[in-house]
C-alpha positions as YAML, in Angstrom:
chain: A
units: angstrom
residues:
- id: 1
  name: UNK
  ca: [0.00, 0.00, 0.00]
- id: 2
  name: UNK
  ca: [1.60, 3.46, -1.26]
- id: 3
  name: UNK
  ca: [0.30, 4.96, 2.36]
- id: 4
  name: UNK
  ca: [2.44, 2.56, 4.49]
- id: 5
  name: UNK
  ca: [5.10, 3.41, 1.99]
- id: 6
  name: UNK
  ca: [4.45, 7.18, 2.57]
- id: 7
  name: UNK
  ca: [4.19, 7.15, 6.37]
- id: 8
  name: UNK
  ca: [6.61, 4.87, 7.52]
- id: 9
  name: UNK
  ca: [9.68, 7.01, 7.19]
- id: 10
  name: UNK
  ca: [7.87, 9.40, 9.28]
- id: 11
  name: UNK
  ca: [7.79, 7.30, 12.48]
- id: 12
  name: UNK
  ca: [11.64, 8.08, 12.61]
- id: 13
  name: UNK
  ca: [10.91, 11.41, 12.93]
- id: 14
  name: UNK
  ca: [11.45, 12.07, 16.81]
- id: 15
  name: UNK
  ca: [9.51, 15.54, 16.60]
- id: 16
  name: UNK
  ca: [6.71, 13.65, 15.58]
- id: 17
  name: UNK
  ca: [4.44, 13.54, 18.82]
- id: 18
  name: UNK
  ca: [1.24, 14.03, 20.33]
- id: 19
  name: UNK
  ca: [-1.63, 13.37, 17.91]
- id: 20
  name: UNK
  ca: [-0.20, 13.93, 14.62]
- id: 21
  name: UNK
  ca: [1.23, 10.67, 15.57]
- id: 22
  name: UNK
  ca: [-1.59, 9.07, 17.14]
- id: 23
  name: UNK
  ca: [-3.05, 9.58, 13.56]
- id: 24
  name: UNK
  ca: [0.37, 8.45, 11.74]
- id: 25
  name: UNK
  ca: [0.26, 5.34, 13.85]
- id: 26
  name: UNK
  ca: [-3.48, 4.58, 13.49]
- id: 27
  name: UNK
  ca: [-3.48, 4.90, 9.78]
- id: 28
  name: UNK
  ca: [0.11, 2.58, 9.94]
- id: 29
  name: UNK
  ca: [-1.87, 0.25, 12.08]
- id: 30
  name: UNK
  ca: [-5.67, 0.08, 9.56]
- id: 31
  name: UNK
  ca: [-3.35, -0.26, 6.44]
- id: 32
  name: UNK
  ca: [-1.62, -3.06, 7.29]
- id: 33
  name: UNK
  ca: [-4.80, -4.40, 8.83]
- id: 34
  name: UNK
  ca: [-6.38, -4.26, 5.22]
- id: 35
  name: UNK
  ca: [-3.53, -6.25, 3.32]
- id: 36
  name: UNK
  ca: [-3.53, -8.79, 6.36]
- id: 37
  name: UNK
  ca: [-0.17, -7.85, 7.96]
- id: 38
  name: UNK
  ca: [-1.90, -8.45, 11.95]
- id: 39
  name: UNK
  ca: [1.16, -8.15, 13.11]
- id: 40
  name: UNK
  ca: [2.52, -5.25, 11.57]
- id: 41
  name: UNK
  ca: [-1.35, -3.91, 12.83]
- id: 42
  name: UNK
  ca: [-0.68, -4.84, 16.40]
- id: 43
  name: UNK
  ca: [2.82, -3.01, 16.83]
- id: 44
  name: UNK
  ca: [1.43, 0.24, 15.15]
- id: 45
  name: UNK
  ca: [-1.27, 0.37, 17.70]
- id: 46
  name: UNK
  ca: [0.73, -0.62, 20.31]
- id: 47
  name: UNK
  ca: [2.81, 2.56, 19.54]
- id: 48
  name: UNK
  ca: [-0.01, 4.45, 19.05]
- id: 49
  name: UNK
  ca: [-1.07, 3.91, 22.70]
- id: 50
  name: UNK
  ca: [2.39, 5.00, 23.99]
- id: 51
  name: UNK
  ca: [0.99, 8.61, 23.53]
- id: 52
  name: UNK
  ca: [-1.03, 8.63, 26.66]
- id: 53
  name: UNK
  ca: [-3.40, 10.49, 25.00]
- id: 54
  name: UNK
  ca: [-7.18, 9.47, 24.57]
- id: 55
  name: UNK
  ca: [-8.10, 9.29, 21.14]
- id: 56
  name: UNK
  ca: [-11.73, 7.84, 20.43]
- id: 57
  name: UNK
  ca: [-10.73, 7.34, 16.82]
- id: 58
  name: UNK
  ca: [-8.01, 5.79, 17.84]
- id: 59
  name: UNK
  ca: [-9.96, 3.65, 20.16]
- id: 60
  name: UNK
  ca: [-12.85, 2.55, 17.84]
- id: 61
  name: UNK
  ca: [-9.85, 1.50, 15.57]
- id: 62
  name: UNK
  ca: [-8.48, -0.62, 17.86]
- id: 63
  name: UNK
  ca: [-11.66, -1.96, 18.83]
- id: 64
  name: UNK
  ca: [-12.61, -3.45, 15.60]
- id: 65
  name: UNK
  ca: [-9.15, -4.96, 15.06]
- id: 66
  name: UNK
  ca: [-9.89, -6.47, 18.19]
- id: 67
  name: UNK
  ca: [-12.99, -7.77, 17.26]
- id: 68
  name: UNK
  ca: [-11.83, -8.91, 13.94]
- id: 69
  name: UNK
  ca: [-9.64, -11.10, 15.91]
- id: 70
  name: UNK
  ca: [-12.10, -12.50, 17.95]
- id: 71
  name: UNK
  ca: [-10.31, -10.58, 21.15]
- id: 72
  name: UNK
  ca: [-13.95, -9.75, 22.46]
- id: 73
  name: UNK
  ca: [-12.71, -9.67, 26.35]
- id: 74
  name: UNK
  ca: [-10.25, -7.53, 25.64]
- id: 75
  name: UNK
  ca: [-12.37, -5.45, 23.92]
- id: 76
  name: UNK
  ca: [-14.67, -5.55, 27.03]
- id: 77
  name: UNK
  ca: [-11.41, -4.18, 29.19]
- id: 78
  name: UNK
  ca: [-10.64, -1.50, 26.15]
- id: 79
  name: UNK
  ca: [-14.14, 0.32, 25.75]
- id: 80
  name: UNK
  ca: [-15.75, -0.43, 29.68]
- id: 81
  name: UNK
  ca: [-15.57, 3.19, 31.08]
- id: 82
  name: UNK
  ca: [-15.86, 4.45, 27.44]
- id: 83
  name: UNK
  ca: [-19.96, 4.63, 27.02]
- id: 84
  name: UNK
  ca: [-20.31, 8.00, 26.58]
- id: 85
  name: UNK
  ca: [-19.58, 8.28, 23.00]
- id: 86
  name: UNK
  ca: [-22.38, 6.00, 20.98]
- id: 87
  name: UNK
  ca: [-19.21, 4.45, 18.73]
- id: 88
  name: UNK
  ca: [-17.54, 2.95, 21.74]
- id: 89
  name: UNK
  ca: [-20.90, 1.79, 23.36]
- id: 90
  name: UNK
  ca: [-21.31, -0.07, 19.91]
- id: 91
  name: UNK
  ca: [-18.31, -2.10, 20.02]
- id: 92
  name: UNK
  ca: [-18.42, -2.60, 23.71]
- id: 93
  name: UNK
  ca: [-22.23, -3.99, 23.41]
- id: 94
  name: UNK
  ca: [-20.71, -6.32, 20.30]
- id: 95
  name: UNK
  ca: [-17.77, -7.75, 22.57]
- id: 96
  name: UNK
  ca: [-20.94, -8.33, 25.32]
- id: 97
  name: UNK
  ca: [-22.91, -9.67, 23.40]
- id: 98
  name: UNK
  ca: [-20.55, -12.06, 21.95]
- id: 99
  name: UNK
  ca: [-19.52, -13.23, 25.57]
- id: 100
  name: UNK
  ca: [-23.20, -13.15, 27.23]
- id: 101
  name: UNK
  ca: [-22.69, -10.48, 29.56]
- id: 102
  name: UNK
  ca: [-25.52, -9.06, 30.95]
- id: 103
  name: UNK
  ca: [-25.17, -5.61, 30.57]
- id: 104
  name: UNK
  ca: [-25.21, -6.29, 26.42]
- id: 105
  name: UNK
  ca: [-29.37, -5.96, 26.89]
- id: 106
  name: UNK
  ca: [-29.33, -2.81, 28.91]
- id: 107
  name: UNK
  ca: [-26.52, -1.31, 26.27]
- id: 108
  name: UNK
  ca: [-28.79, -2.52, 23.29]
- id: 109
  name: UNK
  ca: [-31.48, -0.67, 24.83]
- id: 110
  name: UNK
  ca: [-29.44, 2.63, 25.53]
- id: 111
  name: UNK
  ca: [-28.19, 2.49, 22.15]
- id: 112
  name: UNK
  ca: [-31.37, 2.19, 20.43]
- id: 113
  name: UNK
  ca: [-32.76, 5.05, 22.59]
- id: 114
  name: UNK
  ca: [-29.69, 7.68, 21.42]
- id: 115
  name: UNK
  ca: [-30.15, 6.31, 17.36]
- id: 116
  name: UNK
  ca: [-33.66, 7.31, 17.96]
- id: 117
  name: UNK
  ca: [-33.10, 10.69, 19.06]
- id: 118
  name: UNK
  ca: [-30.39, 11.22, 16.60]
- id: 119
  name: UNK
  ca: [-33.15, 10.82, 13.67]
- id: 120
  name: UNK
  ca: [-35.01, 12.47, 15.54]
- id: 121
  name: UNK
  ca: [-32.74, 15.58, 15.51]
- id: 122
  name: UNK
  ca: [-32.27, 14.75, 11.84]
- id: 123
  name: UNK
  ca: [-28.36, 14.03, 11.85]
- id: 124
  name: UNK
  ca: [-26.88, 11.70, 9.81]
- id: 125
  name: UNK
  ca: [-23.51, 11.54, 11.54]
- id: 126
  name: UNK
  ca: [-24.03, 7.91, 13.13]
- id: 127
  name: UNK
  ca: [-26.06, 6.23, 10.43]
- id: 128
  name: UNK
  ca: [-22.93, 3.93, 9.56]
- id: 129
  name: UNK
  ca: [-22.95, 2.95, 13.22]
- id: 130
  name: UNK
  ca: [-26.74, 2.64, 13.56]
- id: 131
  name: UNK
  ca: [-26.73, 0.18, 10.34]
- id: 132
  name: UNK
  ca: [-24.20, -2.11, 12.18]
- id: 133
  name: UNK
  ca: [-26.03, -1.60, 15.43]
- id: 134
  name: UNK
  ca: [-29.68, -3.06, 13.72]
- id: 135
  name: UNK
  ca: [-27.46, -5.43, 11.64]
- id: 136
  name: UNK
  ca: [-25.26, -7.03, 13.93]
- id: 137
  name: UNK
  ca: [-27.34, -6.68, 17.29]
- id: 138
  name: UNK
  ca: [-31.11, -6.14, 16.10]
- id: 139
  name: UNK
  ca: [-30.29, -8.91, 13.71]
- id: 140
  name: UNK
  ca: [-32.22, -7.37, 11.10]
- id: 141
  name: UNK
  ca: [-30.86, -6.96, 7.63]
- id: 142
  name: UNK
  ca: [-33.85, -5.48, 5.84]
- id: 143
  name: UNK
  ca: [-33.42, -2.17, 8.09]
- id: 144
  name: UNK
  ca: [-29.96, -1.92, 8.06]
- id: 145
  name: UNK
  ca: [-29.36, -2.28, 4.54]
- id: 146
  name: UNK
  ca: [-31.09, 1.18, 3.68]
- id: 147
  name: UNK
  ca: [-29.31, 2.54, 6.58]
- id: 148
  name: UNK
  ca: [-25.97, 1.40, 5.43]
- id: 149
  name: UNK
  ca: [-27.09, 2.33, 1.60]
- id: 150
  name: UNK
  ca: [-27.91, 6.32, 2.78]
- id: 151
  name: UNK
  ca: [-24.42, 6.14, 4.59]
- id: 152
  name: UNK
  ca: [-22.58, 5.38, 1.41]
- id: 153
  name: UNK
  ca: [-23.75, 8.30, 0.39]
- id: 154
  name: UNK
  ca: [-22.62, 10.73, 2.14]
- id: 155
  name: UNK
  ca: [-19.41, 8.96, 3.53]
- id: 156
  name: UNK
  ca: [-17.26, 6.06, 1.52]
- id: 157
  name: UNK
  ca: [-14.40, 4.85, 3.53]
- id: 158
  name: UNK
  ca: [-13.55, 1.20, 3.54]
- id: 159
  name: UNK
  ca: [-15.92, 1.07, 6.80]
- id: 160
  name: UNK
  ca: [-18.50, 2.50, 5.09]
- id: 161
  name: UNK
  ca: [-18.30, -0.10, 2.11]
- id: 162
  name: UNK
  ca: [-17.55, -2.69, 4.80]
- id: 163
  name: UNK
  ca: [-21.31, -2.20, 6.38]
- id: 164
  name: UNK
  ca: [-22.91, -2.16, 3.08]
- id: 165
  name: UNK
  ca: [-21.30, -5.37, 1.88]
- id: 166
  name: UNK
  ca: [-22.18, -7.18, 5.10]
- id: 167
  name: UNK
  ca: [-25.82, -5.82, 4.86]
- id: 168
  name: UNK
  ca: [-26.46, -6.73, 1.02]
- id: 169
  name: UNK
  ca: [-24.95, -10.13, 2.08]
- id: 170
  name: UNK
  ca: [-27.54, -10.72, 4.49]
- id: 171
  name: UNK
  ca: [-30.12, -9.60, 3.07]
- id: 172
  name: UNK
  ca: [-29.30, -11.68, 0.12]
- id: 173
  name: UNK
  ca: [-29.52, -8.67, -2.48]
- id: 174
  name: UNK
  ca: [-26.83, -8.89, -4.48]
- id: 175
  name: UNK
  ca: [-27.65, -5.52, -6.81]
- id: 176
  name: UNK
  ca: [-26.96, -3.57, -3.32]
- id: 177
  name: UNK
  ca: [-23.37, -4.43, -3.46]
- id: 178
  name: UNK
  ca: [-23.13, -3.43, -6.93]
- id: 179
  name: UNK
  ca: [-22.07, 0.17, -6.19]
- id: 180
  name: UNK
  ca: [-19.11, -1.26, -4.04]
- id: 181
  name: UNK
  ca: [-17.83, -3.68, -6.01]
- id: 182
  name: UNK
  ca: [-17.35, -0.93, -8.55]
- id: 183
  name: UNK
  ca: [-16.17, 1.48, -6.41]
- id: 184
  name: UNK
  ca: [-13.33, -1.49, -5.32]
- id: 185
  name: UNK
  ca: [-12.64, -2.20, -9.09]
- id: 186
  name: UNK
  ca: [-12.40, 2.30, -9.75]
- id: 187
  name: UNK
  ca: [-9.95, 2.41, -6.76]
- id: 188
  name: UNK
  ca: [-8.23, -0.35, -6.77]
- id: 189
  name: UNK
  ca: [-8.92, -0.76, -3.03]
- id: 190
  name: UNK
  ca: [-6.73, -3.21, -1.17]
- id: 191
  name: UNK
  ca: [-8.42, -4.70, 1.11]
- id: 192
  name: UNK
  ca: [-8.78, -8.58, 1.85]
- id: 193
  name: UNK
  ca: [-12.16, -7.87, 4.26]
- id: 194
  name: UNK
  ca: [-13.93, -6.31, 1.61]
- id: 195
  name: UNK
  ca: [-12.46, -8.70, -1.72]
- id: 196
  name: UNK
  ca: [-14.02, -11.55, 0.47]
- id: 197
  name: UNK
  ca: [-17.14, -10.07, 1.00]
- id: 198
  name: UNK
  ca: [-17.49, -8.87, -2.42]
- id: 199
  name: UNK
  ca: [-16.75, -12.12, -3.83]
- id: 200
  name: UNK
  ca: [-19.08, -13.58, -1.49]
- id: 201
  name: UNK
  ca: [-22.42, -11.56, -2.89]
- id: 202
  name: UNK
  ca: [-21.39, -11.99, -6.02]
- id: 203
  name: UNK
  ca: [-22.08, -15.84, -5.45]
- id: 204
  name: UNK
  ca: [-25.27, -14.70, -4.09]
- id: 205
  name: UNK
  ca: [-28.51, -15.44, -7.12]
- id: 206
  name: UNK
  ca: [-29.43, -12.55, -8.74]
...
C-alpha cells in the first residue's frame, strides 16, 4: 500500500508527537490491517497507545481490530468506562454480546434510545454505526441495509463499504453491493475484508 510506503519514514521522525502521531500510527496500524499484515497492525497500535493520550478514533480503531480477531474480552477491558460516545458503546455492546454479559441488553437498549433521538434531531452523523447496530445486534438486515445504503452516500471509507457489503450479504440482495464492487474495481482498493465479502455476494442469485 503506497500509504504505508508514505508514512513509515515518518515514524523516525522524533519531533513527531502528540496526535499527529496518534493519527500516523493509526493509519500505519488500519493499512496493514487491510492487506492482512496483523502483526505489523498490532505493533502500530501498540505505539499508538504509547501517547497517553485518549483518542476515540483511535480507540474505535483498535476496537474493531480487536474484534476482527475474535479478542472480544479484551475489547470488554478496552471500551468499559468508554460509554459516553455512541461508537464505543457499539463495540463494547458487540464484545458483550458475543460473551453473554448481561449488561449487552441494557446497552442494546441505551443504544437504540440515542439512534432514535439522533433521527429524531435529523443528523446523519451515526447512520454507519446505527446500520451495524440493527445489523449485527437487532439482527435485522432489511433495516440496516437502507441505513448502510444512505451512509454510502454521504461517507465512503472502507468502513463504510464494509457495512454495506455485510448488509447486502444478508439480506441476500446482491444488486446492493453493486455500487461497491465498482467502487473497489475504480480504486483499486486493497483490502482482503472487503475482496471476500465482495466475492461472497457476487455468489449470491441474482
Amino acid at each position: 500500500m503506497k500509504a504505508r510506503e508514505l508514512l513509515q519514514p515518518m515514524l523516525a521522525d522524533q519531533k513527531l508527537i502528540g496526535r499527529e502521531r496518534i493519527w500516523i500510527t493509526t493509519i500505519l496500524a488500519e493499512t496493514s490491517t487491510r492487506i492482512g499484515a496483523i502483526r505489523d497492525a498490532e505493533r502500530y497500535f501498540a505505539e499508538a497507545f504509547k501517547s497517553g493520550i485518549k483518542d476515540q478514533y483511535l480507540l474505535s480503531a483498535y476496537a474493531d481490530f480487536l474484534l476482527d480477531q475474535g479478542r472480544h474480552r479484551d475489547v470488554v477491558s478496552l471500551l468499559r468506562s468508554e460509554t459516553r460516545a455512541d461508537g464505543l458503546l457499539l463495540r463494547l455492546t458487540l464484545a458483550e454480546q458475543t460473551l453473554d454479559i448481561s449488561s449487552s441488553k441494557s446497552h442494546v437498549s441505551e443504544l437504540a434510545a440515542r439512534f432514535a433521538a439522533s433521527r429524531e434531531r435529523g443528523t446523519s452523523v451515526h447512520v454507519r454505526e446505527e446500520a451495524r447496530f440493527t445489523l449485527a445486534l437487532l439482527k435485522d438486515a432489511k433495516k440496516a441495509l437502507p441505513l448502510a445504503q444512505a451512509n454510502w452516500n454521504v461517507q465512503r471509507e472502507p468502513a463504510d463499504a464494509r457495512i454495506l457489503l455485510e448488509c447486502a450479504l444478508a439480506d441476500r440482495r446482491r444488486s446492493a453491493a453493486q455500487p461497491i464492487i465498482d467502487w473497489l474495481k475504480t480504486n483499486h482498493v486493497e483490502d482482503f475484508r472487503l475482496q471476500q465479502l465482495a466475492k461472497q455476494i457476487q455468489e449470491v442469485p441474482l
